[in-house]
C-alpha positions as CSV (number, residue, x, y, z in Angstrom):
1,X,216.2,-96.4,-73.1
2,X,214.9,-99.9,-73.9
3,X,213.3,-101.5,-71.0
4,X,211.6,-105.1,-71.0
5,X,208.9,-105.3,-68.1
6,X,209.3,-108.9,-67.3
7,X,205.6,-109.9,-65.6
8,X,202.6,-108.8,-66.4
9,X,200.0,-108.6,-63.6
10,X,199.1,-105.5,-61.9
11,X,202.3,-104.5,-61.0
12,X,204.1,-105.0,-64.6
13,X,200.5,-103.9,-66.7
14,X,201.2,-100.3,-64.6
15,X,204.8,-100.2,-64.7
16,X,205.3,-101.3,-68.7
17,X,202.0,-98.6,-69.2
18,X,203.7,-95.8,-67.2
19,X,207.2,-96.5,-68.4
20,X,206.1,-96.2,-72.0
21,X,204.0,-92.9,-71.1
22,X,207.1,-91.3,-69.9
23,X,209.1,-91.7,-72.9
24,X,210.7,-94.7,-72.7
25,X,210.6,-97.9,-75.6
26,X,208.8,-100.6,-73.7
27,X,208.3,-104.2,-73.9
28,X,206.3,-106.1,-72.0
29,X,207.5,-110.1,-71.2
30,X,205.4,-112.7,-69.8
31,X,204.8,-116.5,-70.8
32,X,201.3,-116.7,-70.3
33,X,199.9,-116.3,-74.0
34,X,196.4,-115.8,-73.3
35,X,197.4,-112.9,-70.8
36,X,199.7,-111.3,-73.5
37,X,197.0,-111.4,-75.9
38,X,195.0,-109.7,-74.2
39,X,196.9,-106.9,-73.4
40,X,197.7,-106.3,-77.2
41,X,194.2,-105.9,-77.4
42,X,193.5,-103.3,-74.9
43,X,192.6,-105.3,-72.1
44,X,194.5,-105.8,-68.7
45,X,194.1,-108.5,-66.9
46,X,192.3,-106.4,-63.9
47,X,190.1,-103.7,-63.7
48,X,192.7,-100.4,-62.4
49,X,191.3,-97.2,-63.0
50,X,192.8,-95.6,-66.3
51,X,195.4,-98.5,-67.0
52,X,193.1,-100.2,-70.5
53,X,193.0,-96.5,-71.6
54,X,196.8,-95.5,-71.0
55,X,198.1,-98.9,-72.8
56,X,196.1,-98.2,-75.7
57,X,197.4,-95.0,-76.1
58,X,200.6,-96.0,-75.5
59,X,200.8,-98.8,-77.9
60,X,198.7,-96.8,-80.6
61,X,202.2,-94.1,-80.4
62,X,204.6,-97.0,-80.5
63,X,205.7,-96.8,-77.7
64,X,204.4,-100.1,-76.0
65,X,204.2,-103.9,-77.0
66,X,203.9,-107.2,-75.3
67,X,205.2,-110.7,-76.1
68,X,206.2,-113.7,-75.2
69,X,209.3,-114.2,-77.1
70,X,212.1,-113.4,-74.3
71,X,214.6,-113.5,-77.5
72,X,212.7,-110.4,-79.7
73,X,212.0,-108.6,-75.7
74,X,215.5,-108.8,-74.2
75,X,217.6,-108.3,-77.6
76,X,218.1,-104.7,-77.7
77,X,217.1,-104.7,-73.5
78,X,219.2,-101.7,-71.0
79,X,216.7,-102.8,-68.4
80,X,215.0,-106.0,-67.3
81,X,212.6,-104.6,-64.7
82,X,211.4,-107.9,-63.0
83,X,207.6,-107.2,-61.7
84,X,206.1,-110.6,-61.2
85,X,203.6,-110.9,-58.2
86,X,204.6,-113.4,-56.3
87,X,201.9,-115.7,-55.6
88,X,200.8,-116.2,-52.2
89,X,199.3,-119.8,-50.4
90,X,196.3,-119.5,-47.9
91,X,198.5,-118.9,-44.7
92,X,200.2,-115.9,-46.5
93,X,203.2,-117.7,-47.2
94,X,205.2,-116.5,-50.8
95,X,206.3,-119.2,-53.4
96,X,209.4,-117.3,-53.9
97,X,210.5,-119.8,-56.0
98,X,207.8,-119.1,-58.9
99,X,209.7,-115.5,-59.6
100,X,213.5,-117.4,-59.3
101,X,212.0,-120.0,-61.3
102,X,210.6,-117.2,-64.1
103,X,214.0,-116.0,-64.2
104,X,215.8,-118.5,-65.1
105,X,213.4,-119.5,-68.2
106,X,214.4,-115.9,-69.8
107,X,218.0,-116.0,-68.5
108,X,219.7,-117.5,-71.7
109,X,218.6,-114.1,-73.7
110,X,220.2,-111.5,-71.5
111,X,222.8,-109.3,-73.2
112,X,225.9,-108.5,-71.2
113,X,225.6,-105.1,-69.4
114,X,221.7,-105.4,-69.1
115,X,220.5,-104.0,-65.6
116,X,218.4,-106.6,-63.8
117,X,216.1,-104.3,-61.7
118,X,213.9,-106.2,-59.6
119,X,210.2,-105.0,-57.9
120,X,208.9,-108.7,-57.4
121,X,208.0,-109.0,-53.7
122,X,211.3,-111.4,-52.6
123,X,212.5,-111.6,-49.6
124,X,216.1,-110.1,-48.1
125,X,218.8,-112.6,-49.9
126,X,217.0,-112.8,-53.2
127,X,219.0,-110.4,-55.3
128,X,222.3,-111.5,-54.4
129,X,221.2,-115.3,-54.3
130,X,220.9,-114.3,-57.8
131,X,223.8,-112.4,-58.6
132,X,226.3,-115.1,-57.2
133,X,224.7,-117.7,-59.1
134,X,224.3,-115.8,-62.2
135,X,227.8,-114.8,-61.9
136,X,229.9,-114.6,-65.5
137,X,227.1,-113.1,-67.5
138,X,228.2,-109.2,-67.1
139,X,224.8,-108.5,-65.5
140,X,224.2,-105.3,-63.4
141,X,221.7,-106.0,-60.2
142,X,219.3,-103.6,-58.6
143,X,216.7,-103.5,-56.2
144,X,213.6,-101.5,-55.8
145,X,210.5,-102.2,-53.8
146,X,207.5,-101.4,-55.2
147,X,205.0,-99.5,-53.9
148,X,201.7,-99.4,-55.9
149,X,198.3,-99.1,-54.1
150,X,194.9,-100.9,-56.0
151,X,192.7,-98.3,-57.4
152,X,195.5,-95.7,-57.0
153,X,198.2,-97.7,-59.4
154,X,198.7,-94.7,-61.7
155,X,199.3,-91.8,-59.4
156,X,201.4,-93.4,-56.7
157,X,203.7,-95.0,-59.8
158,X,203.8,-91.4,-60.8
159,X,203.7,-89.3,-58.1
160,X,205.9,-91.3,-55.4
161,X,206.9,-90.0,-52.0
162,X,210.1,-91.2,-52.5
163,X,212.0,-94.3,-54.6
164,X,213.7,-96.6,-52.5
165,X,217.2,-98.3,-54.7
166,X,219.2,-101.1,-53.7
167,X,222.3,-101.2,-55.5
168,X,225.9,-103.0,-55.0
169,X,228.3,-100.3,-54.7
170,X,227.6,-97.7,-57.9
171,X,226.9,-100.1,-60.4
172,X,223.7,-99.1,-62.4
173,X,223.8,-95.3,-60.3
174,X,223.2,-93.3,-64.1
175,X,221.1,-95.7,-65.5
176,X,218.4,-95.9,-62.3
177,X,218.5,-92.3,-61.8
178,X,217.6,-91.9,-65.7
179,X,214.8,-94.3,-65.2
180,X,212.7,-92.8,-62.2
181,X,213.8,-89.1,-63.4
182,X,210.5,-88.8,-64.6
183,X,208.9,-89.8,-61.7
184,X,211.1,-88.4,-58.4
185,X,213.5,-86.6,-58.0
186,X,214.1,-88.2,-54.0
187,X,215.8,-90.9,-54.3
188,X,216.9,-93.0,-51.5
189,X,219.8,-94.9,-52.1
190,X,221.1,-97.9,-50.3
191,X,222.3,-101.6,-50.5
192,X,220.4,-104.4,-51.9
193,X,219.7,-106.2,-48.9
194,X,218.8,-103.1,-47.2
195,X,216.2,-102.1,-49.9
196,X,215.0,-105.5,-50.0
197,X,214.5,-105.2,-46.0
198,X,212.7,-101.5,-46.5
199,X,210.0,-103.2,-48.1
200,X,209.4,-106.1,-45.3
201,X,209.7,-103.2,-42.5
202,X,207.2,-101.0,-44.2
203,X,204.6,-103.5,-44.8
204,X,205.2,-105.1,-40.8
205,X,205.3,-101.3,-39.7
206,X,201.8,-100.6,-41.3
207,X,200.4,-104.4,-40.1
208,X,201.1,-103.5,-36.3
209,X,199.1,-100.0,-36.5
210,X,196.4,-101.8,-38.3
211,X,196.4,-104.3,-35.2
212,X,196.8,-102.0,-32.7
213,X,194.4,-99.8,-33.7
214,X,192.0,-102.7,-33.8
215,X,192.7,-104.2,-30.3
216,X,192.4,-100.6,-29.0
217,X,188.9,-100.9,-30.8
218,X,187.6,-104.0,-29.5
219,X,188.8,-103.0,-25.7
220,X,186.5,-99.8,-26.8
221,X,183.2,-101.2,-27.5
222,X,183.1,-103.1,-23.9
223,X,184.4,-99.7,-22.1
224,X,182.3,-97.3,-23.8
225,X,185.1,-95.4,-25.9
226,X,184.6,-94.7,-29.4
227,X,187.7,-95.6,-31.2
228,X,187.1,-93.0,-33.6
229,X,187.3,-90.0,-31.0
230,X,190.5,-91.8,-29.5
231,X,192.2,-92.4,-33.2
232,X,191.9,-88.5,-33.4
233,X,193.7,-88.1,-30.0
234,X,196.6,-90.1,-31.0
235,X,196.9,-88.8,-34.7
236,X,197.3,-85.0,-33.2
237,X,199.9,-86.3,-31.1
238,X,203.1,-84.9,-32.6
239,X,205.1,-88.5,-32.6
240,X,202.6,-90.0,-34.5
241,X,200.7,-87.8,-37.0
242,X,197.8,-87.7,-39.2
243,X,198.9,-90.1,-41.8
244,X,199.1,-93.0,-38.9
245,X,197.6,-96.4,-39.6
246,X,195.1,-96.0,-37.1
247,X,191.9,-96.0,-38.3
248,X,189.8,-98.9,-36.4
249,X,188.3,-101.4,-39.3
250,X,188.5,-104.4,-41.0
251,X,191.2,-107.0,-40.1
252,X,194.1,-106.4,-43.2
253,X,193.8,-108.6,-45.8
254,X,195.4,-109.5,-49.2
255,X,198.6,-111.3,-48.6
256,X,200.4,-108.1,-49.0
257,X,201.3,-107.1,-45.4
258,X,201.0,-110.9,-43.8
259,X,203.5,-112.4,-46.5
260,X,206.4,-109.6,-45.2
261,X,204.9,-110.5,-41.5
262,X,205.8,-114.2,-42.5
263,X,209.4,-113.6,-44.4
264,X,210.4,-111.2,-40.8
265,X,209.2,-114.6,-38.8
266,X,211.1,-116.6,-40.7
267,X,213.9,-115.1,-41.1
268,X,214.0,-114.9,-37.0
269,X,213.4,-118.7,-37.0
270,X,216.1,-119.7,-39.2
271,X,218.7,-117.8,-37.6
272,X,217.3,-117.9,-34.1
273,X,216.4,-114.1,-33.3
274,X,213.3,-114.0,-31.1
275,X,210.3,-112.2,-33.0
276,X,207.5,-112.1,-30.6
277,X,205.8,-108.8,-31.9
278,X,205.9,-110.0,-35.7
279,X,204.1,-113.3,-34.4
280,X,201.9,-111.6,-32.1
281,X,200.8,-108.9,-34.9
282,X,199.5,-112.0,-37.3
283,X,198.1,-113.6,-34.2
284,X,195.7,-110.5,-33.4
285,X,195.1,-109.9,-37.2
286,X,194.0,-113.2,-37.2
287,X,191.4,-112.9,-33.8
288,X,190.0,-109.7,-35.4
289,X,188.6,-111.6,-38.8
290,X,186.3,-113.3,-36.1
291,X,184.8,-109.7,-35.3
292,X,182.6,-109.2,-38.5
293,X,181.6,-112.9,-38.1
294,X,179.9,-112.1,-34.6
295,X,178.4,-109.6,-35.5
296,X,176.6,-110.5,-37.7
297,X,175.9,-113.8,-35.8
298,X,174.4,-111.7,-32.9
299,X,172.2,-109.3,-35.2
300,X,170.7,-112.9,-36.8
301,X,170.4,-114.2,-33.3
302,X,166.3,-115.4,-33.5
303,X,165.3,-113.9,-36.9
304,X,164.1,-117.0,-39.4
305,X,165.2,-117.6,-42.7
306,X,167.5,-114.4,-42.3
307,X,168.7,-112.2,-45.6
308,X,172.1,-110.8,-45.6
309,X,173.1,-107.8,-47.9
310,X,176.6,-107.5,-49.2
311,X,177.9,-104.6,-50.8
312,X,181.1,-105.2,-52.1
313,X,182.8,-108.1,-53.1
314,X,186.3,-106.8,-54.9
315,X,189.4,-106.8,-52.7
316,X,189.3,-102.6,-52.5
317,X,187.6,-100.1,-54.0
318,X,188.7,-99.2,-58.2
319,X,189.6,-102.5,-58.9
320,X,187.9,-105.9,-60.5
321,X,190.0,-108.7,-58.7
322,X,188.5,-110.7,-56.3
323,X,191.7,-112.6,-55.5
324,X,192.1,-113.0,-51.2
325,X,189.1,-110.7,-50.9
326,X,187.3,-110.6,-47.4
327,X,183.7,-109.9,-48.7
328,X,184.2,-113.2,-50.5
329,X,185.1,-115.2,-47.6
330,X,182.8,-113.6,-45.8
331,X,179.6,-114.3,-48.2
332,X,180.9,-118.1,-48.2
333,X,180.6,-118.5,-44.6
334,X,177.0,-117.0,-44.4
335,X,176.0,-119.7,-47.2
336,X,178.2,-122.5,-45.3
337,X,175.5,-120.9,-41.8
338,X,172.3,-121.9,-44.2
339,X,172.2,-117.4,-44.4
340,X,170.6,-116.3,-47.5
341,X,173.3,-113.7,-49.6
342,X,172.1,-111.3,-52.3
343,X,175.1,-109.3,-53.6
344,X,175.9,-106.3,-55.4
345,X,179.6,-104.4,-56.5
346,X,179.5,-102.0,-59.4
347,X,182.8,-104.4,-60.8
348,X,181.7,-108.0,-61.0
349,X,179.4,-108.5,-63.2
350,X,178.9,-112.5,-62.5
351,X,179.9,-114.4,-59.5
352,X,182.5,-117.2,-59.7
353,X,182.0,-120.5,-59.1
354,X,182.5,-120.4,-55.7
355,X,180.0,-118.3,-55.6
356,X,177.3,-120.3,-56.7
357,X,175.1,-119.8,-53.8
358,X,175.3,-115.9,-53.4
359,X,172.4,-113.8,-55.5
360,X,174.3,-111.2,-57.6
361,X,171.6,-108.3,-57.3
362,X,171.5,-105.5,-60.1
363,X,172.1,-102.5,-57.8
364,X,172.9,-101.7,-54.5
365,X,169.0,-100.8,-53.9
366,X,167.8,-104.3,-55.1
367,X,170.5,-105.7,-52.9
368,X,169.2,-104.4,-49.5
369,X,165.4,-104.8,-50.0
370,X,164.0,-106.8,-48.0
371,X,167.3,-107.5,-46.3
372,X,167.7,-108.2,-42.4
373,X,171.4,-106.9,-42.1
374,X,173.4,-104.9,-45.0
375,X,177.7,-105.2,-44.4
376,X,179.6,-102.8,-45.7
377,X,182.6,-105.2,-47.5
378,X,183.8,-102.8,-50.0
379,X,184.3,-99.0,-50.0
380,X,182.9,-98.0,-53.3
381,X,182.5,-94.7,-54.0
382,X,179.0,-95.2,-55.5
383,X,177.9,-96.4,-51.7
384,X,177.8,-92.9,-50.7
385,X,174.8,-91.9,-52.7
386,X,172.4,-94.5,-51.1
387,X,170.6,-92.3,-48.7
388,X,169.4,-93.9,-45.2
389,X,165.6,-94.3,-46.6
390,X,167.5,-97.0,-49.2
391,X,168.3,-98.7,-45.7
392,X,164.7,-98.1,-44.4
393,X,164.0,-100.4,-46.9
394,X,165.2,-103.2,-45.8
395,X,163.1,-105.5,-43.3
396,X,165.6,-104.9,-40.0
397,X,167.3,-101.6,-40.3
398,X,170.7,-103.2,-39.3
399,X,173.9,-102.2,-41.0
400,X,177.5,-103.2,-40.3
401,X,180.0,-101.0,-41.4
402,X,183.4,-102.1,-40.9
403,X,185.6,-99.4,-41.7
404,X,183.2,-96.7,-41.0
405,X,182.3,-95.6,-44.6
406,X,179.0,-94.4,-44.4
407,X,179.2,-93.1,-41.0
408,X,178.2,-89.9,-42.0
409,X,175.1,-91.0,-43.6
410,X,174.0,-93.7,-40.9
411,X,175.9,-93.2,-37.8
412,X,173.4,-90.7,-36.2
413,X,170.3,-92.1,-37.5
414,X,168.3,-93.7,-34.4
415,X,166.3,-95.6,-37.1
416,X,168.9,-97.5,-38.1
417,X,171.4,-99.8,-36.2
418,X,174.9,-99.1,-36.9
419,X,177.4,-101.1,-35.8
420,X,181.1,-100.2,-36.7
421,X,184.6,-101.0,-35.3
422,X,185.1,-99.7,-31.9
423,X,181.6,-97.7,-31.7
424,X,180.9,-97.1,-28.2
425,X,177.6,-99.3,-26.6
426,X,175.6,-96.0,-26.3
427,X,175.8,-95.2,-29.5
428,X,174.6,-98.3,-31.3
């Protein structure tokens, strides 16, 4: 099968790289020269563990190639698998239009009987706003959400729970079911609007246990529960289970979940259907950013010319982007406070502009030395291995730990104060 992976950012580096890897003839599209040019040498635009590797491979067995020409990449095309990101303002809001506006730029080359699968986060409406209006050029149309997880890209576009397909009617069935063969045999069929509305309820779903769990948190600190003990009492409760979003943390971040928060909202207001819990979920997401904040400002309460540690600074763990990262926002507010940052994450090797301010320290070590509070902002693996006498180090033992990483190494340790998510008073 021919396939042209139209988009070429995370999403469409690990789609066109896994595609290729499975057997399939793979081209991938995208207008941005300098991004394209870089991928024919070897280099994704973002750091995801094992992707640079797999494309060389791939392209070295001729399987995989990139371009900007949307005449040489759709020619001989069965599939146009549409995997742009959509961007996403500073309020989480989607410019849906930059994906519709992509489209059209590459529509002129389509061959009649192409499949237009599309993975590019759109909201319910999108697919058949296109069929209609693309009506006449003996297209097929498909839906599938995708699903793919930073630092995990690989395995979860190769070992998926499940594929979600939205389809009109059985138009496409063979070709779909020969495309994701490789990957899953469950495959859950269903319209295109309902696929499209799969992806906006899973994200929402996942964004109101992440809240939840971090209300229950805060209301835990001031009552002397630890959230931690109470997330395992819900998770063995047979209606919920293990896999529950319920860990107490950091406030979710990204766009990812908040943009599908905003499309649900919107959708409510533009047809008048009440939405009170979507609202309400972005509404406590948003009072829970203020928790690290305070924190910290209580710990610096009285000490002069105070140092903050910062480990961390990508969006997650396994990847290089900093795009919509927390730990960045969160080291330009201590600079914006007069607080003196030093920084270390084993992916950035220099700080952006933005950035200026913040000291990019050569190891986590040099980073807390000296220090008067050390955050948590990223989970890297490598965090692990810092034993508390690398904390001992610094000049106030005072660590804040978000998500509860390095519990296990600092949590019991009476030399050290540990503040995380939802720990009980008595134990900090």
């Amino acid at each position: 099968m021919n396939i042209t992976v139209y988009g070429l950012w995370h999403l469409g580096c690990v789609t066109a790289a896994c595609l290729a890897a499975a057997g399939e003839q793979v081209v991938g599209l995208d207008p941005d020269p300098a991004l394209v040019a870089g991928l024919n040498e070897g280099r994704p635009p973002l750091f995801e563990p094992g992707l640079a590797e797999l494309i060389v491979a791939e392209q070295a067995a001729g399987r995989l190639a990139f371009s900007t020409d949307a005449d040489a990449a759709l020619r001989d095309a069965d599939v146009l698998w549409v995997t742009f990101d959509t961007p996403v303002n500073e309020r989480d809001e989607a410019d849906v239009a930059f994906v519709r506006q992509r489209l059209e730029q590459i529509a002129y080359a389509l061959r009649p009987g192409t499949l237009v699968l599309i993975s590019s986060q759109v909201p319910v409406g999108f697919t058949s706003a296109l069929e209609r209006d693309w009506q006449g050029r003996s297209l097929l149309f498909a839906y599938s959400p995708e699903n793919l997880r930073l630092g995990k890209a690989l395995e979860v576009f190769r070992n998926p729970e499940r594929v979600v397909i939205g389809t009109r009617g059985e138009g496409g069935h063979q070709t779909l079911r020969a495309l994701f063969a490789p990957f899953s045999e469950n495959l859950i069929w269903m319209s295109v609007e309902s696929a499209e509305m799969t992806k906006h309820a899973v994200n929402a779903f996942l964004a109101t246990s992440v809240t939840f769990a971090n209300e229950l948190a805060r209301l835990c600190e001031v009552l002397g529960a630890d959230a931690r003990e109470v997330e395992r009492g819900l998770k063995s409760e047979g209606r919920i289970g293990p896999k529950a979003y319920l860990s107490p943390g950091a406030a979710f971040a990204g766009g990812t979940l908040a943009r599908d928060l905003r499309f649900l909202a919107g959708f409510g207001r533009a047809h008048q259907v009440a939405t009170p819990l979507f609202d309400g979920v972005l509404e406590s997401n948003d009072t829970h950013k203020g928790w690290l904040r305070q924190r910290v400002a209580s710990l610096l309460e009285g000490v002069p010319a105070p140092i903050v540690a910062v480990l961390g600074l990508t969006y997650k763990p396994g990847t290089s982007t900093l795009r919509r990262s927390t730990a960045v926002e969160l080291c330009e507010w201590l600079v914006a406070q007069g607080i003196r940052v030093r920084a270390f994450d084993p992916a950035v090797s220099e700080l952006p502009a933005e950035l200026a301010a913040v000291e990019l320290a050569a190891d986590a070590r040099a980073a807390l030395a000296g220090a008067d509070i050390a955050v948590i902002a990223t989970e890297w693996p490598e965090f692990r291995a810092l034993a508390a006498e690398d904390f001992l180090a610094m000049r106030r033992a005072a660590v804040i730990d978000q998500n509860w990483f390095l519990a296990g190494t600092l949590g019991g340790d009476a030399r050290i104060a540990y503040t995380a998510t939802g720990r009980a008073a008595r134990s900090e």
